[in-house]
ZAKE-509500 format. One record per residue: residue number from 1; residue in one letter; x negated, y, z negated of N, C-alpha, C in turn. Coordinates in nm, 2 decimals. Each point is the difference from the previous one (the first is absolute). Example, Ala and Ser with C-alpha at 12.3 -4.5 7.8 and 13.67 -1.06 7.14 Angstrom:
1	A	-1.32	-0.57	-0.78	0.09	0.12	0.00	-0.09	0.12	0.00 .
2	S	0.04	0.11	0.07	-0.09	0.11	0.00	0.08	0.11	-0.08 .
This chain:
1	X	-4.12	-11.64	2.45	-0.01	-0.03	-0.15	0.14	-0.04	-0.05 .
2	X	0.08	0.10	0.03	0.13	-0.07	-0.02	0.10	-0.08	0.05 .
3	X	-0.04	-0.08	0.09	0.02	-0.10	0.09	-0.04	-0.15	-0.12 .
4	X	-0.12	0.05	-0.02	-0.09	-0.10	-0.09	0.07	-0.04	-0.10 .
5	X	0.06	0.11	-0.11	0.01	-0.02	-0.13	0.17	-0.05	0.02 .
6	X	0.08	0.02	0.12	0.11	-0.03	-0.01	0.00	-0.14	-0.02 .
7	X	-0.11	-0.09	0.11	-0.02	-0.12	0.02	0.01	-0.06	-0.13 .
8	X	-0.10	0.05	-0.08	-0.07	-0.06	-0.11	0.11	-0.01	-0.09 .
9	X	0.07	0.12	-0.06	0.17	-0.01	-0.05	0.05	-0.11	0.04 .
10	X	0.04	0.01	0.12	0.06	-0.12	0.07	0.00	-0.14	-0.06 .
11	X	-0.14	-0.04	0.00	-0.09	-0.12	-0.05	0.02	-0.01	-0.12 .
12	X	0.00	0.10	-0.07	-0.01	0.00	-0.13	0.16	-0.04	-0.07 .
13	X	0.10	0.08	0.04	0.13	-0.05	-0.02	0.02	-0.19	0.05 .
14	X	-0.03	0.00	0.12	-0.05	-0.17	0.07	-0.02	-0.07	-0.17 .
15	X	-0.12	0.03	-0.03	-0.09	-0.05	-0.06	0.08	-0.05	-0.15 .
16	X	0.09	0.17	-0.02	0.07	0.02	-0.14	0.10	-0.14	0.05 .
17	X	0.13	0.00	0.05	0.07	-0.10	0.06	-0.04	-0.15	-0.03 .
18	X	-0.08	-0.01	0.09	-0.04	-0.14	-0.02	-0.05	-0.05	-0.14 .
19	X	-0.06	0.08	-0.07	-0.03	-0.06	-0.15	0.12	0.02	-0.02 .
20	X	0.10	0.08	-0.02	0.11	-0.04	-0.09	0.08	-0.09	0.02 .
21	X	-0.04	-0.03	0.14	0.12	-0.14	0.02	-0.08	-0.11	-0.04 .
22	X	-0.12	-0.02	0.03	-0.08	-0.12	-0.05	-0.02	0.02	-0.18 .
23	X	0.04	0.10	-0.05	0.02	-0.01	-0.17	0.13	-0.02	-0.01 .
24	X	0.09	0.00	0.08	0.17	-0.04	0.02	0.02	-0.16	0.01 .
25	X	-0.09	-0.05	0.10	-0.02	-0.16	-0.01	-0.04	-0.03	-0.09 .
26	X	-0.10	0.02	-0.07	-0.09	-0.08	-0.08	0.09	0.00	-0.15 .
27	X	0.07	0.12	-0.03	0.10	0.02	-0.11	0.07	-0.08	0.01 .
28	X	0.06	-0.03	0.14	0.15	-0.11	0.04	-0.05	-0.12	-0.07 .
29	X	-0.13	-0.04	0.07	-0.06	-0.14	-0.01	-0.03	-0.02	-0.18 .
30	X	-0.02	0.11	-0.07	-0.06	-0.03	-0.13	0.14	-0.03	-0.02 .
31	X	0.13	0.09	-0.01	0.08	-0.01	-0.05	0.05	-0.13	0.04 .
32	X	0.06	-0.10	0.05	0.02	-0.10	0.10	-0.07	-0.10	-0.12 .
33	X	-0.16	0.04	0.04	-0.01	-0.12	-0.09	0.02	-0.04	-0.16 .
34	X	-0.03	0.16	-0.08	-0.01	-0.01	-0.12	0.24	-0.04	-0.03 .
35	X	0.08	-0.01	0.10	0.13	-0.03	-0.03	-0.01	-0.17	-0.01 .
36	X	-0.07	-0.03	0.11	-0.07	-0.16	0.04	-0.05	-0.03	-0.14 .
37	X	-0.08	0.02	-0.09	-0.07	-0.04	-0.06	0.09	0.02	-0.14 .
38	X	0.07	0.09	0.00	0.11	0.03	-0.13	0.11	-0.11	0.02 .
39	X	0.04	-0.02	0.08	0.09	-0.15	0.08	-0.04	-0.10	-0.08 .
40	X	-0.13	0.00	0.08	-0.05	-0.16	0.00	-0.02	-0.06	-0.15 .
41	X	-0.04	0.17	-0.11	-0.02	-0.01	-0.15	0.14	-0.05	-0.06 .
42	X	0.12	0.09	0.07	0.12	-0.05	-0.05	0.05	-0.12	-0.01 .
43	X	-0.02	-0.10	0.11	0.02	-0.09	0.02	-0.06	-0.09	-0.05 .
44	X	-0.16	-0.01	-0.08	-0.05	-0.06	-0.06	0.06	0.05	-0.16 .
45	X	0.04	0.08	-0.03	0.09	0.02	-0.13	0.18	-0.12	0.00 .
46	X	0.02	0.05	0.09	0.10	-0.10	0.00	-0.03	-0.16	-0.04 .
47	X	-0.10	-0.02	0.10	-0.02	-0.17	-0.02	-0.03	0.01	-0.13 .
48	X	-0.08	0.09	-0.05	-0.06	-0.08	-0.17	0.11	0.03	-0.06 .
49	X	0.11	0.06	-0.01	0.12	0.05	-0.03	0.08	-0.14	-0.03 .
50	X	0.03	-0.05	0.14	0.08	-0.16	0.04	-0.09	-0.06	-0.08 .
């Protein structure tokens, strides 16, 4: 039995880990783009600016 539940812990930490890096990417990538998309807005302020 407690052989079992060590595993399961085990898994479970595994389990914890990987979501937090895959919510660590996906933050990167929102962030990434919503700077991309604040740029690209800047840039179109400039031209109507000129």
């Amino acid at each position: 039995m407690i052989r079992g539940k060590k595993k399961m812990s085990t898994a479970l930490s595994a389990a914890l880990i990987v979501s937090m890096l895959a919510t660590g990417v996906i933050v990167a990538i929102q962030g990434t783009t919503t700077l991309e998309v604040a740029k690209s807005a800047g840039d179109k302020k400039v031209e109507v600016i000129k």
